[in-house]
Structures are given as C-alpha cells and as structure tokens.
N, C-alpha and C positions, 0 to 999 in steps of 0.2 A: 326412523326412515331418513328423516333431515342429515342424522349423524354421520348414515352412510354417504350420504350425497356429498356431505361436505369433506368426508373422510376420500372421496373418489376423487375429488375436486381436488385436494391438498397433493395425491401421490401424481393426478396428471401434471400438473405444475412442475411438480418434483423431475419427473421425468420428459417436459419438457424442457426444462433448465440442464438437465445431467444429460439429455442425449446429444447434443455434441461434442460433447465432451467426450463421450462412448464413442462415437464414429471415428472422434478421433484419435483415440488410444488406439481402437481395435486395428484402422488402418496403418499405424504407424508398423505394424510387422507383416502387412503383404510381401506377397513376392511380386506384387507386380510394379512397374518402375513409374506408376501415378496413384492416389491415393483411391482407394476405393473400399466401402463396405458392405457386407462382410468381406473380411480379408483373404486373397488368395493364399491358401499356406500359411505359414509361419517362419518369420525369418526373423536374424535380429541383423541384420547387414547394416538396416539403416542407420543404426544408431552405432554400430564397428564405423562407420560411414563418417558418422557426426563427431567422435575421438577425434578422429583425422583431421577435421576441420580446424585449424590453426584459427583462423580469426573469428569464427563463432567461437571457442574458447577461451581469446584474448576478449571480445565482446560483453562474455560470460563474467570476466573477471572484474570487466569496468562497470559493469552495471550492481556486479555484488558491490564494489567501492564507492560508486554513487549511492544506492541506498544506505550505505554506511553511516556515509557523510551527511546524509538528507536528514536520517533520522535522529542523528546528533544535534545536526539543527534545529528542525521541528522540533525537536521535544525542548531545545534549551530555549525557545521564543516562544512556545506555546505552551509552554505548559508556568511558568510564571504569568504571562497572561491570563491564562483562565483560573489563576488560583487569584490574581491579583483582581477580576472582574467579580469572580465570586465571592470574594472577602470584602472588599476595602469596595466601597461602591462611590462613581462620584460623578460630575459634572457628565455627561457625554457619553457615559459606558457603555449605553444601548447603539449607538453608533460607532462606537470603536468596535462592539464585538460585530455588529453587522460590516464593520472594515475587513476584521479578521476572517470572515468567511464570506467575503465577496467572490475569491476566487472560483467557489463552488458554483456561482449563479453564471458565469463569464463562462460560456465555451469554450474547453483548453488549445482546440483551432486559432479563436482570437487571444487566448495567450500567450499562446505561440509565435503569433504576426507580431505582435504588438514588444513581447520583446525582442525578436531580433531587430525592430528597425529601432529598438532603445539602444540595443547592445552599438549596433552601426554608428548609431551616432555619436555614444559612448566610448567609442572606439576598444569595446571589449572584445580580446581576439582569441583569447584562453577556453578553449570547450569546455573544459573542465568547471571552471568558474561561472560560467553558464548556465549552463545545464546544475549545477549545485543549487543556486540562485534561482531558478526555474521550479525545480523541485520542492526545495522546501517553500517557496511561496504556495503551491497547490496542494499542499501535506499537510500545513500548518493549520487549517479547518479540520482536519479528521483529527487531531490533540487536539482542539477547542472541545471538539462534542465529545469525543472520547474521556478524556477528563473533567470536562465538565459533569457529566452522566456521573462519575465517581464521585464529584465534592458533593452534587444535590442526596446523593443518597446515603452521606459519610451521615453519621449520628451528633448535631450539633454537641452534643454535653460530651463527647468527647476531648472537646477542645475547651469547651469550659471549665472543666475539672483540670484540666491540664493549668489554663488561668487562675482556678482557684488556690492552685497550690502554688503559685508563685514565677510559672512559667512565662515568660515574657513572648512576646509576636513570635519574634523568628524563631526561639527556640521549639514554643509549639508548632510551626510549621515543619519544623526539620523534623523534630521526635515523635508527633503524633499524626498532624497531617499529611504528609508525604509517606510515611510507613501504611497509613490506613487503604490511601487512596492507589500504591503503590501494583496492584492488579488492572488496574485502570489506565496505569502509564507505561505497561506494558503491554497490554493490549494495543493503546496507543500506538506505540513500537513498531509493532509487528504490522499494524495495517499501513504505517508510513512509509517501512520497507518495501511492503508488497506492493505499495501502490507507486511506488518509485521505481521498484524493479520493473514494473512490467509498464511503464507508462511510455506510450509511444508517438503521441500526438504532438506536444510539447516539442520532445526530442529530435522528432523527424527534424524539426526547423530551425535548432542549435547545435546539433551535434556536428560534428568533424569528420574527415577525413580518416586520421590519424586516431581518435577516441571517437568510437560509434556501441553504444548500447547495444544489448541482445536484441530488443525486441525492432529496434532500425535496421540492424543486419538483419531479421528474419524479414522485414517489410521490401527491403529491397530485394532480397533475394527471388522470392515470390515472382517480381518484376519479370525474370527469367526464368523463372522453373517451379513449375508447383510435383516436389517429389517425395513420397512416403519420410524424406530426412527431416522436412517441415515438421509433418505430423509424429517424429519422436523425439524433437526436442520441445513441441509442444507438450506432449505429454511430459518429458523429463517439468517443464516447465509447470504444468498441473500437479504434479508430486512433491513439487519442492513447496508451491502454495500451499498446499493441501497438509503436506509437514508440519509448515510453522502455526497451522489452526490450530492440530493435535496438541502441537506442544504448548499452546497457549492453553488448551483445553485440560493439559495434564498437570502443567504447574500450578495454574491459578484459576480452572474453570470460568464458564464464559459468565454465568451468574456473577462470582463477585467481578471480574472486568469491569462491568456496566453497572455494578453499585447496586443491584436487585438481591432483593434477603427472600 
C-alpha cells in the first residue's frame, strides 16, 4: 500500500514538473494569434513565423557561441581545480572550494548588479567579453560538483598501479585520471552549455544592443507581445535541451557521469 502511495506521489511530481512544459508545446501550434491550451487546430505558421525572424536567429547564433566559449572556459578552470582540490590537499582548500562555488549561494539578480557597476567602473565596454566573464563565473560550480562526483568515485588503486609501475603525477593524471573520470567532464559540458545557453538573469544586465542572447530577446519581446511564436521557440528550445541529455545518456550514460557503479 505505502508503495503505491509513493509511486502516486513520484508520477504527480513528474507531471507537475512536465506540465508546462506540455501547455507549452501543445500551444505553440494554435491557430489562434495568443497562446492557449488545448490548442485551437493545428498550425505550424508560428514557427514558418520564427524562420523569418532575422534577429531571434542572429540571437540563436550568439548564444550557441557563448556557451561555446563558457564551457571552454569552465571546464579549463574547473576542472584542474577540482582535480588539483581532490588530489594535492593543502593549507585552505576547504575555503578555496567554498570560493569556487560561492557563486551558487549569491542570487544571479546580485551577480548581475554587481558586475556591471565592476564592468563601469572597469571600463569594460565589450558584450561579448562580459557576458563570457559572467558566465563562466556561475558554470564554474557545476564542474566543481560535476567532476568532483567523478574523482570521489574513480577507484583509488587505479592510480596506484599506474604509480607502481613507474608512472609519474602528471603522466598518471593525463593517462589514467582524466580517461577514467572523462564521462564526468562531459557531462560537466553539457550542463555548462545549457546552463549558459539558456541563462537570462545575468544577461538581461550585460548584454548589448548589438550582441543580445536568445533568452533576452525572448524577455524583451514578451515586453510587447505574448504570441504562440514565444511558445515555439520555446518548445524548439525544450528539444534542443532535451537532445543534449539523450546524447549525454547514449554516449556515456548518466550512471558512469556521476561516478555511480
């Protein structure tokens, strides 16, 4: 009886997590020119609609390029960190990694304030450079956990036998460490991407004129018009997140990611 209860419990969850998500795919092919569900008819206009759209697809393009860029970052400062935290322990580490993931505890609202009146006074005038610098500061804690998770559950005598036969530090880190833990920092990856791509809080308060992310064009747009084109590039947006889990789930399953045998 408990089983059922909790098994009832788990799918309402489930479906109140996905049903927004539902209202807003199913609306995105109304016929009617505001969003509503169920969908009147079926059409696919909105999104023939959103083709059209010249700067939501320049948007589209800068935001694929910032995450690009973010997670190139993030990964080349976090992830020697958290190998360097979890191996080589010393004076301070417990407060260096609670540095490293300070940005998680900080509302990205006050990140956001806080660096543009840095940028101001910096006299940083480059979007681009911004908004990079932005991003991988709030990424760079999801490679902490994300790779971390992966070294606590690598198999220590793999690296010993590596030492025992003559393997020096860095060689066993390049040949056995990094190959082991390598599910982990790509899982890493992928959630730095996403969380870059779609991150808009940040952004609203750096971004430019000239270089404006997807998810700031959709916030302004809003401003003026809430119309089923919202809701099918959200959904294009739901699919493309939704892609890179599969793929993460078909090359390297979510099990080894997170270092779970």
């Amino acid at each position: 009886m408990l089983d059922k209860i909790i098994d009832i419990a788990a799918w309402l969850v489930v479906l109140f997590i996905i049903g927004p998500l539902i209202v807003i795919m199913g609306g995105s092919f109304t016929e009617t020119p505001y969003v509503t569900f169920p969908p009147v008819g079926f059409t696919l206009h909105w999104y023939s609609m959103l083709i059209h759209q010249h700067d939501f697809m320049e948007s589209f393009g800068f935001s694929v390029l910032l995450a690009v860029l973010c997670s190139l970052g993030a990964m080349l400062l976090g992830v020697p960190a958290v190998v360097g935290l979890h191996r080589f322990g010393f004076i301070g580490s417990s407060l260096f990694r609670s540095f490293l993931m300070s940005p998680l505890v900080l509302p990205t609202i006050v990140t956001g304030v806080a660096l543009l009146q840095f940028y101001h006074l910096a006299h940083v005038d480059s979007s681009l450079a911004g908004l990079l610098v932005a991003h991988v500061l709030i990424t760079v804690p999801y490679v902490i956990r994300t790779v971390g998770a992966g070294l606590t559950g690598l198999d220590p005598a793999l690296e010993e036998a590596a030492t025992s036969l003559g393997a020096g530090q860095l060689r066993t880190l390049l040949r056995v460490t990094l190959p082991a833990i390598m599910p982990s920092i790509m899982a890493a990856l992928i959630f730095v991407f996403i969380t870059s791509f779609d991150q808009t809080t940040v952004s609203l308060f750096l971004s430019g004129v000239d270089l404006m992310p997807l998810p700031v064009r959709i916030y302004r747009y809003i401003d003026f018009a809430v119309d089923p084109m919202i809701a099918s590039i959200s959904t294009l947006l739901i699919l493309f997140a939704f892609g890179l889990i599969v793929l993460l789930q078909k090359l390297l399953g979510v099990e080894r990611a997170f270092g779970v045998n």
